[in-house]
C-alpha positions in Angstrom: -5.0 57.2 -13.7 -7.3 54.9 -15.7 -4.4 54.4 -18.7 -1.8 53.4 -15.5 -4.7 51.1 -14.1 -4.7 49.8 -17.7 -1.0 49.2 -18.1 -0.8 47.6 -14.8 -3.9 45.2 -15.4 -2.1 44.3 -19.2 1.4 43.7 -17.3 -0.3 41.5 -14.8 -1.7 39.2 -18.0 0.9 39.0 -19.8 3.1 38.1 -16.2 0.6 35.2 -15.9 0.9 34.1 -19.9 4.3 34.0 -19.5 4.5 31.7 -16.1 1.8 29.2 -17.9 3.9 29.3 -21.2 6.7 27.9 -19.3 5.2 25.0 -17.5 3.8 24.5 -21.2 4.6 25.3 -24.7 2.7 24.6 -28.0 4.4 21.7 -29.1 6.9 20.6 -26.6 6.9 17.8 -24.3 4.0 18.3 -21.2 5.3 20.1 -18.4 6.3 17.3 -15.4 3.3 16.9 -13.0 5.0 17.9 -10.0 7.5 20.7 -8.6 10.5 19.8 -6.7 11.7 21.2 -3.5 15.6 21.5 -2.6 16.4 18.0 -1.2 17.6 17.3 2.0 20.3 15.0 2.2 22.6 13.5 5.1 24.2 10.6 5.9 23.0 7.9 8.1 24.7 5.1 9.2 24.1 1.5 8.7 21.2 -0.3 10.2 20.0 2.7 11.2 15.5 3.1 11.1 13.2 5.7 9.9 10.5 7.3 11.7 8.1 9.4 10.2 4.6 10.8 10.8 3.0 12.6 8.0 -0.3 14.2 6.8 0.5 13.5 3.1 1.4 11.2 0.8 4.5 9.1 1.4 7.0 7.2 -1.0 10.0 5.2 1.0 12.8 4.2 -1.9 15.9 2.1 -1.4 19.1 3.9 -2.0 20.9 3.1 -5.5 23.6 0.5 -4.2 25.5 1.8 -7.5 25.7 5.4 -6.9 26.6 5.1 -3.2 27.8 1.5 -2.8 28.4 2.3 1.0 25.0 2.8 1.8 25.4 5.8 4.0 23.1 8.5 2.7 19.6 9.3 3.3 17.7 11.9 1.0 14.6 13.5 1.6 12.3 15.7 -1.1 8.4 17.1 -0.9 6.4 17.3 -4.3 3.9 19.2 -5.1 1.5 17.2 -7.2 -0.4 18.7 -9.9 -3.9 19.3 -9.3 -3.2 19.5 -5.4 -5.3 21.6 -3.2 -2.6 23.4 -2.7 -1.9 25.5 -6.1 -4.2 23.3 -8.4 -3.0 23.2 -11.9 -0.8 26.2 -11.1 3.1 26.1 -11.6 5.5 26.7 -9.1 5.1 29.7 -7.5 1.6 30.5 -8.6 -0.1 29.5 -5.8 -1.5 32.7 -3.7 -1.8 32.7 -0.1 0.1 29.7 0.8 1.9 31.4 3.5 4.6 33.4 3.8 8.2 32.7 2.7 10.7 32.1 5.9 13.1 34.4 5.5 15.6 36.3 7.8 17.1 40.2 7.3 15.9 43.6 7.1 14.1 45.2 4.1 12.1 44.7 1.1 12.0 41.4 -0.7 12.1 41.8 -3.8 10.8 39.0 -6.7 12.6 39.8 -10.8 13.3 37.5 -13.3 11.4 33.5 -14.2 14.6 32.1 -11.8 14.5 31.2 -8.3 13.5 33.6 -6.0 16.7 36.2 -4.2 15.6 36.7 -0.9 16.9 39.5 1.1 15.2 40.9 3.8 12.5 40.2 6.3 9.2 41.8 4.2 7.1 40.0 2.4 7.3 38.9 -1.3 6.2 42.5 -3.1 4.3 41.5 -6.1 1.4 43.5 -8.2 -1.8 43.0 -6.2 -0.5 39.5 -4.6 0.1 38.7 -0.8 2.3 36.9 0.2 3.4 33.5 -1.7 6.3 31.2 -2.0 7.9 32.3 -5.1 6.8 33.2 -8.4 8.9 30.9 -11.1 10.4 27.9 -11.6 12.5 26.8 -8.1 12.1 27.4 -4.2 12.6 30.3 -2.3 16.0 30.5 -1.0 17.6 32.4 1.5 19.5 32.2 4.8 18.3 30.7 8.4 16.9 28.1 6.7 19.3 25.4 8.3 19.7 23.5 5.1 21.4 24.6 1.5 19.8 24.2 -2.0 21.1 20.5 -2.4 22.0 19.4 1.2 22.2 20.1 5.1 24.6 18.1 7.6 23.1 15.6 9.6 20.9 16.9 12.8 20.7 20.6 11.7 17.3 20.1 10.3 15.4 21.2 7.4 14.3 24.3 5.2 11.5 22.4 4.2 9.4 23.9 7.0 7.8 26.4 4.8 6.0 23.0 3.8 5.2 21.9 7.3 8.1 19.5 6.9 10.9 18.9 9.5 13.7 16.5 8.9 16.3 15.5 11.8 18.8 12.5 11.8 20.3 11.3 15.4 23.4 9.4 15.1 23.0 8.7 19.0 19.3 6.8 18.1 20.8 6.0 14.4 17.5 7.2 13.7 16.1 9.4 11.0 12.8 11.3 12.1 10.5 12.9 9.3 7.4 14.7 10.2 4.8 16.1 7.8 2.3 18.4 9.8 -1.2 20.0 8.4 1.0 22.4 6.0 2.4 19.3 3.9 -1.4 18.2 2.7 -1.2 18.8 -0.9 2.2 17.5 -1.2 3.9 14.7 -1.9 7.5 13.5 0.8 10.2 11.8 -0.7 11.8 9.7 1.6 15.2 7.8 0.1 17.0 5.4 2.7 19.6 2.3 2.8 18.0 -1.0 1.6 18.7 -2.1 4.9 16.3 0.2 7.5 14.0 -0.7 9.3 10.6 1.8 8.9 8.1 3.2 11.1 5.7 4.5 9.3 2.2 6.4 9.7 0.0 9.1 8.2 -3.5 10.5 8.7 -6.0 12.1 6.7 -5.6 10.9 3.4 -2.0 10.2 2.9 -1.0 7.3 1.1 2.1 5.6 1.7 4.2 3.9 -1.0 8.1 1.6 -0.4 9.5 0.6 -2.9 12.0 -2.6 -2.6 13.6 -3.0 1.2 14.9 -5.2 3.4 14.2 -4.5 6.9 14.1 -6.4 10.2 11.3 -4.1 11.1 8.6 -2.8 8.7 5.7 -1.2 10.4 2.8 0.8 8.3 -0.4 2.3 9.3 -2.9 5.1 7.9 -6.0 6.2 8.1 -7.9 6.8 4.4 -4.7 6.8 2.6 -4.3 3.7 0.6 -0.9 1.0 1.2 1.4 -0.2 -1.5 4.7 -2.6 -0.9 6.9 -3.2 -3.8 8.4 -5.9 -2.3 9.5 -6.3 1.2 12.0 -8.6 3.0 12.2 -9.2 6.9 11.3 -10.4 9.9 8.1 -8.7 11.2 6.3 -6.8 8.9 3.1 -4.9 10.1 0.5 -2.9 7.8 -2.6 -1.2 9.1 -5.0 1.0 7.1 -8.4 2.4 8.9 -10.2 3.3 5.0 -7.3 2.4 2.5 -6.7 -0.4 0.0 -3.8 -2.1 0.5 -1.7 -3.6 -2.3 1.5 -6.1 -2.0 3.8 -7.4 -4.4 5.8 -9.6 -2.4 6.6 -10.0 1.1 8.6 -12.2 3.1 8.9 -12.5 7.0 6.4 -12.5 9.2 3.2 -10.8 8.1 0.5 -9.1 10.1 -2.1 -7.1 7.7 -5.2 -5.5 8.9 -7.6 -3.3 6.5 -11.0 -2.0 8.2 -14.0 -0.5 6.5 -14.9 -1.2 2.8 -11.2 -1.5 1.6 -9.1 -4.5 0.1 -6.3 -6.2 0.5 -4.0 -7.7 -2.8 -1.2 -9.8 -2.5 0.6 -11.4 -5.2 3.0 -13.5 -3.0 3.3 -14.1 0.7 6.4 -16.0 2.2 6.4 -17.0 5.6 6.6 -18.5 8.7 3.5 -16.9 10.6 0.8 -14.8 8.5 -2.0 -13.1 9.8 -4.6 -10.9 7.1 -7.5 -9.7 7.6 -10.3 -7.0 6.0 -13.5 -6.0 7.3 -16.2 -5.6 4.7 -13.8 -5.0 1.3 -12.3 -8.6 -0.4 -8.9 -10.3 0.7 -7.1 -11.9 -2.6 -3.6 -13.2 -2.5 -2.3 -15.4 -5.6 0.9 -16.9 -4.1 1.0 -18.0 -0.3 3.9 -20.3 0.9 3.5 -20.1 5.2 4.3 -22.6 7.8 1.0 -21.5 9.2 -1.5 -18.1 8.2 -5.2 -17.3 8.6 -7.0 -14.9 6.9 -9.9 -13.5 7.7 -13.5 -10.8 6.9 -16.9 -10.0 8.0 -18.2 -9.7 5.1 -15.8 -9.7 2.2 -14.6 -12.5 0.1 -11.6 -14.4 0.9 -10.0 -15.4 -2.5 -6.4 -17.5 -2.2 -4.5 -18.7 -5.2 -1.8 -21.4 -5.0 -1.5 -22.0 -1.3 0.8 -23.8 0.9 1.3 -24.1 4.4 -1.2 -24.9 7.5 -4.4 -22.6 6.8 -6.8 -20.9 8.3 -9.7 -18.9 7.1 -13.1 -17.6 8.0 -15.7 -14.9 7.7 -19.0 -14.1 8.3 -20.5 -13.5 5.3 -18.3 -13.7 2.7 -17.8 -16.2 0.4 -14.2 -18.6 0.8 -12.2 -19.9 -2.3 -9.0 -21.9 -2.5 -7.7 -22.6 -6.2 -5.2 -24.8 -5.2 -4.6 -26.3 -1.7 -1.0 -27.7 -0.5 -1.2 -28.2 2.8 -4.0 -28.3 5.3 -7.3 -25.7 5.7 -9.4 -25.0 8.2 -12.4 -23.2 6.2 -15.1 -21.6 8.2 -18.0 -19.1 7.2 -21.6 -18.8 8.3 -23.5 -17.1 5.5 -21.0 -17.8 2.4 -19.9 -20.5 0.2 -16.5 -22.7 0.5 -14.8 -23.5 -2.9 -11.3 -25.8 -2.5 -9.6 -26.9 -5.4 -7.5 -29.9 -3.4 -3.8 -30.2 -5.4 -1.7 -32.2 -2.2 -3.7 -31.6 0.7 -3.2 -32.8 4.4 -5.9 -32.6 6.8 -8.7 -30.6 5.4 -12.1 -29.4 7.7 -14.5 -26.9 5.8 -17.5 -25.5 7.5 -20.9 -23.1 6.4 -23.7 -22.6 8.1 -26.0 -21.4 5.6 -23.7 -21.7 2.1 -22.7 -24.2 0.3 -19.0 -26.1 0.4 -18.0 -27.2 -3.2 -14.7 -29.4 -3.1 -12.8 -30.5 -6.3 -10.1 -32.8 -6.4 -8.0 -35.0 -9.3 -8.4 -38.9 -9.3 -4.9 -39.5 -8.6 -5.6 -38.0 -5.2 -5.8 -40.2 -2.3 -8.5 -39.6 0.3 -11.3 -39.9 2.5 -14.7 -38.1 2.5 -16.7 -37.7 5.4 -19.4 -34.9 4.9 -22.9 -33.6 5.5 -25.1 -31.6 3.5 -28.1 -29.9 5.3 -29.4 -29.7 2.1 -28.4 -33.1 0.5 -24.8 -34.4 -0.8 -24.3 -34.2 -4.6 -21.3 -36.1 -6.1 -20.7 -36.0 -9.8 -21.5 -39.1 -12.2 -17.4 -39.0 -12.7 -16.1 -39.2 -9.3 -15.7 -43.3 -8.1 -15.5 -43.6 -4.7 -15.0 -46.7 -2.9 -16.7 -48.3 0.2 -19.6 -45.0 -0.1 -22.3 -45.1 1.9 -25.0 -42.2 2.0 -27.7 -41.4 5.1 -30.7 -39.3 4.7 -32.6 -38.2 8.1 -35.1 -35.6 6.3 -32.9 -33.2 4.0 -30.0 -33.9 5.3 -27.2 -36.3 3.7 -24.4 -37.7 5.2 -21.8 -39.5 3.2 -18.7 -41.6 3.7 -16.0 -42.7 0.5 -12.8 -43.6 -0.3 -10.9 -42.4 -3.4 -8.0 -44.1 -4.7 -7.7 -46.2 -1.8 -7.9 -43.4 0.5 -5.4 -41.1 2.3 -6.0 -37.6 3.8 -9.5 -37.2 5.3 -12.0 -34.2 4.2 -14.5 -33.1 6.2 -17.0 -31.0 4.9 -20.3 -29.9 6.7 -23.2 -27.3 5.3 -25.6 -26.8 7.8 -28.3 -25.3 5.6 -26.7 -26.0 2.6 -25.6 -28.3 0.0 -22.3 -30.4 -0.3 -20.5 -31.0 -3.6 -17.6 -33.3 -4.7 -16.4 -32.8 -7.9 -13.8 -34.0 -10.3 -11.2 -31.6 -11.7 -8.2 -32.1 -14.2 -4.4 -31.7 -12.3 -4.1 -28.6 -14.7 -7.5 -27.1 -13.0 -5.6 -28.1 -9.2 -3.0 -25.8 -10.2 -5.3 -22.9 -10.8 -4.7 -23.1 -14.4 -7.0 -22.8 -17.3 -6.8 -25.5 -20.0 -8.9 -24.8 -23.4 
C-alpha cells in the first residue's frame, strides 16, 4: 500500500513538471503571459453600439479594415493574465477549484493527454487527488451545449464563455452587441473587437480597467470604479469618461469632451479637440499638453491644473491647487483660492486671473500688445526688463495696484492676489510656445 501511495505521489510530480515544462523550457522563448479562450465571433452590422458591463479588465479594439474591409464582424475573447488571482503563475488548466467545467451527457469525464480537454459526460473532471477544474493542458474545455464552437457562434445564440462568468449576445433588432462580465470574470482579461465605427457604452466595477484602442464613434461613454481609463485616440461627437479611483490617460480625442476623475487619481491628455470641454479631478493633478476648444474649463479641489499649448475660450479653477498655462491662445478665466496662477501669454484675448491666498505670475513677449491692470495684496513686482507705458502704481498699506501699457496696448489682463503677490515678467517667443531654448 505504501509503494502504490509512492508511485501515485511520484506520478503526480512528474504530471506537474511536465505542465510547468511546457508553459516554459530552458532556453526557449518565455511562455506568453496570458491563456486564450475560444473566441466568440459574429457579425454585426454597421453603426451598430456595444454595451458592456464587466467586473474585469476591458480592452475595446477597432476591427482590421484590411482583413474585413466590410466592417461586419465583431469578436470577443477573455484572457487570463499571469499572476491573476485566479490560477496565479499557473498555466492553463492548473488552477484548482475554479469551478466546475459546463458540460452536458452522461458518464465519466475523463482528462489524457497535454491537448485540449475531450469532454463526454456529465461528471466531473476525474483527476489524482484534484476536484474539479477547467482543464488540465494547454486549451479550453470543449464540449457540447455550450452554444458557441471553438472559433465562432452565430449571432444571438450566446456564448460558452460562461464558465468565465462571461455572456455575449448580439441583437440585430437593437443593432446592439451586449457583453457582460459578472463576479466569475475577476482575474481575467475581455477582449472586445468591434467596427471602427460603434458607438460604446462602457462600465466596470471593482478594479477593472478599461482600455480602446483607435475608434470613431458618435457616442463614447466610459465609467469605472478603481479601475484605471486609457483612450488611444478617439473621434466623435460626445465623448464621456468617468472613473470613481482610477487614473485616466488620453491620447487624443476629438468631439465633445466630458471627463470626471474623483479621489486621488489623475487625468493626462496629450491632445484635446473640440468644440465644448469639460475636465475635472478631485484631489489627484489634471495635465493636458495640447488643447484646441471653442470653449473648455477644467477644474480640482486640490490638485494641480497643468495646460500646455492652449487655444480656445478657457476656464479654470480649484481650490487649492496650484494653475499653470504654458502657452495661452485665446482667452482664460483663472481662479483659485489657496494656489498660485502661472500664464505664459503667446496671443491672448481677454485674460482675468484670480488667488486669494497665492500668487499670479504672468509672462509675456514684448511684441505683445496689452494692458495691465492688477493688484497685489502683497505688492506688485515687475521685472527691470519689462517697459511699460503710461504705468502708474498705488500703495494703500501692502497692497499695490498698477496700471501699464505694453507696446501700445491691446488685450487687457487683469490679475488680482488677494493675499499675495503679483508678477509681470518678460519671456522670449520660444518660452510663449512652451519651448526650452539653451
Amino acid at each position: 500500500m505504501t509503494a502504490l501511495r509512492s508511485v501515485a505521489l511520484a506520478l503526480r510530480r512528474a504530471t506537474r513538471a511536465t505542465r510547468r515544462g511546457l508553459c516554459h523550457r530552458p532556453g526557449s522563448n518565455p511562455a506568453p503571459p496570458r491563456w486564450e479562450s475560444p473566441r466568440w465571433e459574429s457579425p454585426v452590422a454597421l453603426f451598430s453600439s456595444l454595451r458592456l458591463r464587466a467586473a474585469c479588465r476591458v480592452s475595446v479594439l477597432p476591427l482590421d479594415p484590411h482583413g474585413y474591409p466590410d466592417g461586419d464582424r465583431a469578436f470577443v475573447r477573455v484572457f487570463r493574465e499571469r499572476g491573476s488571482e485566479h490560477g496565479a503563475g499557473q498555466c492553463p488548466g492548473e488552477g484548482i477549484g475554479q469551478g466546475p467545467v459546463e458540460v452536458t451527457g452522461q458518464g465519466p469525464v475523463e482528462v489524457t493527454g497535454q491537448g485540449p480537454v475531450e469532454v463526454t459526460g456529465q461528471g466531473p473532471v476525474e483527476g489524482i487527488g484534484q476536484g474539479p477544474r477547467e482543464g488540465i493542458g494547454q486549451g479550453p474545455v470543449e464540449g457540447s451545449g455550450n452554444g458557441i464552437g471553438p472559433q465562432s457562434a452565430p449571432a444571438g445564440q450566446g456564448s460558452a464563455l460562461g464558465a468565465r462568468g462571461v455572456s455575449v449576445d448580439y441583437s440585430d433588432s437593437h443593432k446592439r452587441l451586449q457583453v457582460t462580465g459578472n463576479e466569475r470574470a475577476v482575474g481575467y482579461q475581455l477582449e472586445v473587437t468591434v467596427p471602427i465605427k460603434f458607438d460604446l457604452d462602457l462600465a466596470t466595477s471593482g478594479d477593472g480597467g478599461v482600455h480602446v484602442g483607435s475608434m470613431e464613434s458618435d457616442v463614447c461613454s466610459v465609467r469605472t470604479d478603481r479601475g484605471g481609463v486609457h483612450l488611444a485616440s478617439i473621434k466623435g461627437a460626445d465623448i464621456s469618461v468617468e472613473s470613481e479611483h482610477g487614473n485616466v490617460s488620453i491620447g487624443s480625442l476629438q468631439g465633445n469632451v466630458n471627463i470626471h476623475a474623483r479621489g486621488c487619481n489623475s487625468v493626462n491628455i496629450d491632445k484635446l479637440q473640440a468644440i465644448k470641454a469639460c475636465v475635472s479631478t478631485k484631489r489627484g493633478p489634471l495635465n493636458a499638453k495640447f488643447i484646441y476648444a471653442e470653449s473648455s474649463q477644467f477644474s480640482s479641489t486640490s490638485g494641480t491644473v497643468n495646460l500646455g499649448s492652449t487655444h480656445g475660450n478657457t476656464v479654470v479653477t480649484t481650490d487649492e491647487g496650484h494653475i499653470v498655462i504654458e502657452s495661452l491662445d485665446g482667452g482664460l478665466v483663472a481662479r483659485t483660492r489657496a494656489g498660485d496662477v502661472t500664464v505664459h501669454l503667446s496671443q491672448p484675448s481677454a485674460v482675468d486671473l484670480y488667488s486669494e491666498r497665492g500668487d499670479v505670475n504672468i509672462k509675456f513677449p514684448d511684441s505683445l500688445g496689452l494692458e495691465f491692470l492688477v493688484t497685489g495684496g502683497k505688492g506688485v513686482v515687475v521685472s527691470p526688463d519689462v517697459h511699460l507705458e503710461s504705468m502708474e502704481l498705488s500703495t494703500k498699506g501692502s497692497t499695490q495696484s498698477l496700471t501699464g501699457r505694453l507696446s501700445k496696448g491691446g488685450m487687457l489682463v487683469r490679475a488680482t492676489s488677494k493675499h499675495g503677490t503679483v508678477r509681470l515678467q518678460r519671456q522670449s517667443w520660444f518660452q510663449s510656445l512652451g519651448l526650452k531654448g539653451k
